[in-house]
Structure formats: structure tokens, C-alpha cells
C-alpha positions as a LaTeX table, in Angstrom:
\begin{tabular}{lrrr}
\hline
Residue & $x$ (\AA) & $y$ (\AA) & $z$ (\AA) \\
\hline
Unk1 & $-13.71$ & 8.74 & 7.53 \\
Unk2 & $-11.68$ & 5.74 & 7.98 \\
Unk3 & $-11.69$ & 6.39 & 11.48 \\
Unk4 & $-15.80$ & 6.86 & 11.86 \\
Unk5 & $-15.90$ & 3.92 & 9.92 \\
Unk6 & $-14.12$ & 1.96 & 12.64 \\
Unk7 & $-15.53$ & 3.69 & 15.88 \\
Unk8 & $-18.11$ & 5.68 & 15.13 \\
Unk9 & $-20.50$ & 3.25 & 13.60 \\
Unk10 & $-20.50$ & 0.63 & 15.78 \\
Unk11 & $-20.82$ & 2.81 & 18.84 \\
Unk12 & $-24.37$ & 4.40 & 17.21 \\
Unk13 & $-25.17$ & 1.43 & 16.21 \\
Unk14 & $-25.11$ & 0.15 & 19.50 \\
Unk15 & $-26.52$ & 3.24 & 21.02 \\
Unk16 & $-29.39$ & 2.42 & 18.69 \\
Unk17 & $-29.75$ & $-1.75$ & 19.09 \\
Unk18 & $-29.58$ & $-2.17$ & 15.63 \\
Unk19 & $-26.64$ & $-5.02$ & 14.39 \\
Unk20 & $-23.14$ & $-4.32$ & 14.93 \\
Unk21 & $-21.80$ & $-2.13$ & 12.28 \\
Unk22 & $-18.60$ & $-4.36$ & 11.60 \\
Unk23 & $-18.66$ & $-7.50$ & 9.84 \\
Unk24 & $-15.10$ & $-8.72$ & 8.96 \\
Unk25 & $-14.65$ & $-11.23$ & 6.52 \\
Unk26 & $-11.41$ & $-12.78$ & 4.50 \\
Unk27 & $-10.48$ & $-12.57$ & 1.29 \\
Unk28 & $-7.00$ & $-13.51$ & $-1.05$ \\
Unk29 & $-5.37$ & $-9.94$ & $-2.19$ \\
Unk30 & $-4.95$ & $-8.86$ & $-5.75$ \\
Unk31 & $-2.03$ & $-7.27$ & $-5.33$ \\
Unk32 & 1.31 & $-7.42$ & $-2.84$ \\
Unk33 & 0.57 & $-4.95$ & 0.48 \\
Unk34 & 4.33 & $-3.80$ & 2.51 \\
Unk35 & 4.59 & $-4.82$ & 6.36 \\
Unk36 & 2.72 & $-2.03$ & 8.73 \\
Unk37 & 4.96 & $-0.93$ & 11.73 \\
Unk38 & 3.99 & $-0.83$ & 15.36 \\
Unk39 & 0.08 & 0.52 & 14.32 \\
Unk40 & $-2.63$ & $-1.69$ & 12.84 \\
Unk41 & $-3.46$ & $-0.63$ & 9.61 \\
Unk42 & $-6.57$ & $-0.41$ & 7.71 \\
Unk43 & $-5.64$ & 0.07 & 3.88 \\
Unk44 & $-8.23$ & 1.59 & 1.54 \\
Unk45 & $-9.25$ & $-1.01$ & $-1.32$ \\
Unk46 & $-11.34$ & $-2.69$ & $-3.61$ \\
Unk47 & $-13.19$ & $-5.78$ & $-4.30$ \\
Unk48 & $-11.90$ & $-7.20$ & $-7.24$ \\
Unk49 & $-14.25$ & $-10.51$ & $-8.30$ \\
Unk50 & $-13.44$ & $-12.73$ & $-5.09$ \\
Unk51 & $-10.06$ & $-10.65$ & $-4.33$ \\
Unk52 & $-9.49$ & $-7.65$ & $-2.70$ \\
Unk53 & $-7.04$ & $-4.56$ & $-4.08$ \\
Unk54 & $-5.58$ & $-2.19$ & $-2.03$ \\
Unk55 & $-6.06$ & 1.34 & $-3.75$ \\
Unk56 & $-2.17$ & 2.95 & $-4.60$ \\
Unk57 & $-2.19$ & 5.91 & $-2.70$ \\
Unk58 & $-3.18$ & 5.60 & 1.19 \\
Unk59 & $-2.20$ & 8.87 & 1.94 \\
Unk60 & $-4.55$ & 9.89 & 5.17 \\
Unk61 & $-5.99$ & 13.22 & 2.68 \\
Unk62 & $-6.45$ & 10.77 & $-0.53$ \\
Unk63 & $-10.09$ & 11.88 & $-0.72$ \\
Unk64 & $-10.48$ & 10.44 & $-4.07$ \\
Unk65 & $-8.84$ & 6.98 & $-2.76$ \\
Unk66 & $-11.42$ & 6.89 & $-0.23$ \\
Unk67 & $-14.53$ & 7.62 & $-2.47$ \\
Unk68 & $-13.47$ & 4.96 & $-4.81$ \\
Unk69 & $-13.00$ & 2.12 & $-1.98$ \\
Unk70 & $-15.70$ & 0.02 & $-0.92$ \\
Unk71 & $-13.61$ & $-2.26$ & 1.81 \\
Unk72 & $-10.63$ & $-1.89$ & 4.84 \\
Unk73 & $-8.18$ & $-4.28$ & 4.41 \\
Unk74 & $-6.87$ & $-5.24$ & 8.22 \\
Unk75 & $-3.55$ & $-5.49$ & 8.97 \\
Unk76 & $-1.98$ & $-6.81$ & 12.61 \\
Unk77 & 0.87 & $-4.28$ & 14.27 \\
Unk78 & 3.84 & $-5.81$ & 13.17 \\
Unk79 & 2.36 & $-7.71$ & 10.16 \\
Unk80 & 5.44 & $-8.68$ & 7.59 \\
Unk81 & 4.29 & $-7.67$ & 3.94 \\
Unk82 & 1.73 & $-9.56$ & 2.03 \\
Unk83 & 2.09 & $-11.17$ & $-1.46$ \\
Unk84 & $-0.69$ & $-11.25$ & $-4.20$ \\
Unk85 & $-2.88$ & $-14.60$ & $-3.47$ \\
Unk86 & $-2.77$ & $-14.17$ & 0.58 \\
Unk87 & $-5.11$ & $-14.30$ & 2.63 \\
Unk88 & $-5.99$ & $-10.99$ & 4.71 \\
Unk89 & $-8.85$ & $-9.29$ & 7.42 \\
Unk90 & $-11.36$ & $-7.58$ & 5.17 \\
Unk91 & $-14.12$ & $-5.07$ & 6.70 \\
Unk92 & $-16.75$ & $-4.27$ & 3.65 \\
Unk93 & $-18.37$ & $-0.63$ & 4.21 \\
\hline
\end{tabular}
């Protein structure tokens, strides 16, 4: 889903001229995120007032995780962890 999200959208969106499907935006986290590795990382979370929470469990099969999020939270290749009060890459669904 996560992955349609990202790709799929925006290419039938463009397919169909309607806007792009995408619209990033920033927000200050709730809660502390860990560094990613060498991948760029789209954690599941939530908007929380003017914050954003990542969900606790980003397992890949965490349907439930995934029906309760409403926003990506972007993270770089490479990014070092993330406290609570930081500014990150949000993408709203």
C-alpha cells in the first residue's frame, strides 16, 4: 500500500492530468523516530494536533498500522535518528 501510495498514484494521476498525487509538507514529530540505513524510509503515522506520530509497529504486514495512519513520515538514506520536537518530510494520504 505504502508502495502504491508512493508510485502508483502519481503515475495515474498523471496518466489522467489531474494534480500530482503527492503533496509533501513539514511538520515537528510527537515522538523520537531511530536513524534509517542505506534506504529512505517512509514510516506509517499520525497527525497529532500540529505534530506528527509515527505508529509503533512498522512492520511491512502491520495491516492494522496502516489502516490507522493517515500520513508517511520521510526519512533521507542515512538520516541519524530524530528526537520529539524535530522537524521531518511529511506526505498526508
Amino acid at each position: 500500500m505504502v508502495t502504491a501510495r508512493l508510485f502508483l498514484a502519481p503515475l495515474l494521476h498523471g496518466l489522467t492530468g489531474r494534480a500530482p498525487a503527492l503533496r509533501g509538507r513539514q511538520a515537528r514529530l510527537a515522538d523520537a523516530i531511530p536513524a534509517t540505513g542505506s534506504r529512505e524510509t517512509f514510516y506509517r503515522g499520525v497527525a497529532v494536533g500540529e505534530a506528527v506520530r509515527p505508529l509503533s509497529n512498522q512492520d511491512s504486514g502491520a495491516q492494522s498500522t496502516l489502516g490507522a495512519a493517515d500520513l508517511l513520515i520521510r526519512r533521507r538514506a542515512g538520516a541519524q535518528a530524530a528526537d520529539a520536537g524535530e522537524v521531518v518530510d511529511v506526505i498526508d494520504f
